[in-house]
C-alpha positions as CSV (number, residue, x, y, z in Angstrom):
1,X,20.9,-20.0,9.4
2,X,17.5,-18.7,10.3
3,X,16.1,-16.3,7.8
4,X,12.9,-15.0,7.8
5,X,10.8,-14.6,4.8
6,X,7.6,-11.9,5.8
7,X,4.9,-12.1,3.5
8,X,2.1,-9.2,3.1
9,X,-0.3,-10.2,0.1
10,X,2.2,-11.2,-2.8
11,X,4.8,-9.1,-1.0
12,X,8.1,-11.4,0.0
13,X,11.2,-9.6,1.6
14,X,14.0,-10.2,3.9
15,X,14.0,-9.5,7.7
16,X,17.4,-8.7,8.4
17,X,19.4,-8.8,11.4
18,X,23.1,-8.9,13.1
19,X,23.3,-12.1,12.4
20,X,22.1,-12.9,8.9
21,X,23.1,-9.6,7.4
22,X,26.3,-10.9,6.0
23,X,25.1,-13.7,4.2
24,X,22.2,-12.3,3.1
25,X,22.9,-8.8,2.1
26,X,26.4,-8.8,1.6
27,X,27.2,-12.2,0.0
28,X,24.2,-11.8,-2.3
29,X,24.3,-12.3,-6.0
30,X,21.9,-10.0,-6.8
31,X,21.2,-6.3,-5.9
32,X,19.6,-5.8,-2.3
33,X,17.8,-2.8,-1.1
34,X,18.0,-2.9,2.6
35,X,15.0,-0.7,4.5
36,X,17.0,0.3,7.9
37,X,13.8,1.0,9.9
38,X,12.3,1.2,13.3
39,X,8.7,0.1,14.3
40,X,8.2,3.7,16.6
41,X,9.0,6.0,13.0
42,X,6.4,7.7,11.5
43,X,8.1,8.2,8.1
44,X,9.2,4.1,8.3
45,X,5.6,2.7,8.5
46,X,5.0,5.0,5.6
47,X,7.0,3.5,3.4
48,X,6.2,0.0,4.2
49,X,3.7,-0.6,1.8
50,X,6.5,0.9,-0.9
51,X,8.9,-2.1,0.2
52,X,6.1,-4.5,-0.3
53,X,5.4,-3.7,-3.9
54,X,9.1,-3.4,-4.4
55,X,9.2,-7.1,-3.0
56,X,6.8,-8.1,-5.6
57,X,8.3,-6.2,-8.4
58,X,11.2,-7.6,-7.9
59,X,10.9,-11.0,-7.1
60,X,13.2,-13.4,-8.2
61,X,15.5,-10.0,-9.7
62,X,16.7,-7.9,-6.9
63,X,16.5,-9.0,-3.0
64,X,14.2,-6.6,-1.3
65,X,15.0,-6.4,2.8
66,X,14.6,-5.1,6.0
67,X,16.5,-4.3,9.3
68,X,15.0,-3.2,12.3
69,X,17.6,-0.9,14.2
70,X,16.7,-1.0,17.6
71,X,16.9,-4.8,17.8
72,X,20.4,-5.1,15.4
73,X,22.4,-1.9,16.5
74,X,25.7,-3.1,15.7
75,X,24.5,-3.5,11.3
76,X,22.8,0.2,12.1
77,X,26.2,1.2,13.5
78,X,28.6,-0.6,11.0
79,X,26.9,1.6,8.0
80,X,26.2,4.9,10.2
81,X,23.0,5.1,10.5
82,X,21.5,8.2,12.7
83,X,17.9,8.9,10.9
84,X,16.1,6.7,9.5
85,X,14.3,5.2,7.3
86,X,17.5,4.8,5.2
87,X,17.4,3.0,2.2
88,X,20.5,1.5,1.2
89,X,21.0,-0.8,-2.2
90,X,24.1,-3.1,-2.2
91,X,25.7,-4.5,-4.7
92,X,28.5,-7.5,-4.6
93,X,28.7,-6.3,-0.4
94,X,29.5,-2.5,-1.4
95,X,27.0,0.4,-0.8
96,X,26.4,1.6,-4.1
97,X,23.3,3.8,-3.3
98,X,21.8,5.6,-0.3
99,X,18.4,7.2,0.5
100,X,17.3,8.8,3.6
101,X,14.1,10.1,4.3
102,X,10.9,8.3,2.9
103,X,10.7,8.3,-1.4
104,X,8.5,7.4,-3.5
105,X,8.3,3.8,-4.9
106,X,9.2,5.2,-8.5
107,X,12.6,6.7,-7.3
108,X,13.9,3.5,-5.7
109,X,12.5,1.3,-8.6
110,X,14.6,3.3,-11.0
111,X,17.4,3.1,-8.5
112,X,16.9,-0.6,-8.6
113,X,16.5,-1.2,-12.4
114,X,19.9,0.7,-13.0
115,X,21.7,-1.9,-11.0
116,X,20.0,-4.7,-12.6
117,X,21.6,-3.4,-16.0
């Protein structure tokens, strides 16, 4: 399986797409965020540096990823995505939490900590 790894600085997360999402998001043992994003979105390249430090805060605890919906519609489709970004955190392959709109790094870190618990 072909999974890429992007790095930015110390940053490490997940580039999602049709293909891997199952294995990597659903089948994983620990909590995933999943950044459903598109490279034209204002709001989306905001909060790219917010999933990087998220990457790096959570290495090795939570699995920090990313999905780019014009190149994997059918994922995008499957969980009903219509405006983006949408931040999604899934746990055991069920959506426990789900974010629209860009949020600060605080908000999903707490998020993310309460499903590490």
């Amino acid at each position: 399986m072909d999974t890429k790894v992007e790095t930015t600085g110390t940053a490490r997360y997940v580039t999602l797409t049709d293909q891997n999402f199952a294995a990597e998001a659903l089948q994983s043992p620990t909590p995933v965020l999943v950044d459903f994003w598109a490279p034209w979105c204002g709001p989306c390249r905001m909060m790219a540096p917010v999933i990087d430090e998220l990457a790096a805060q959570f290495a090795g605890r939570a699995k920090i990823a990313k999905l780019d919906v014009d190149t994997n519609p059918e994922t995008a489709s499957t969980y009903g995505i219509s405006s983006i970004p949408a931040l999604l955190i899934f746990q055991r392959g069920v959506v426990v939490e789900q974010v629209i709109g860009a949020v600060s790094k605080r908000t999903l870190a707490q998020k993310l900590e309460e499903r590490l618990k």
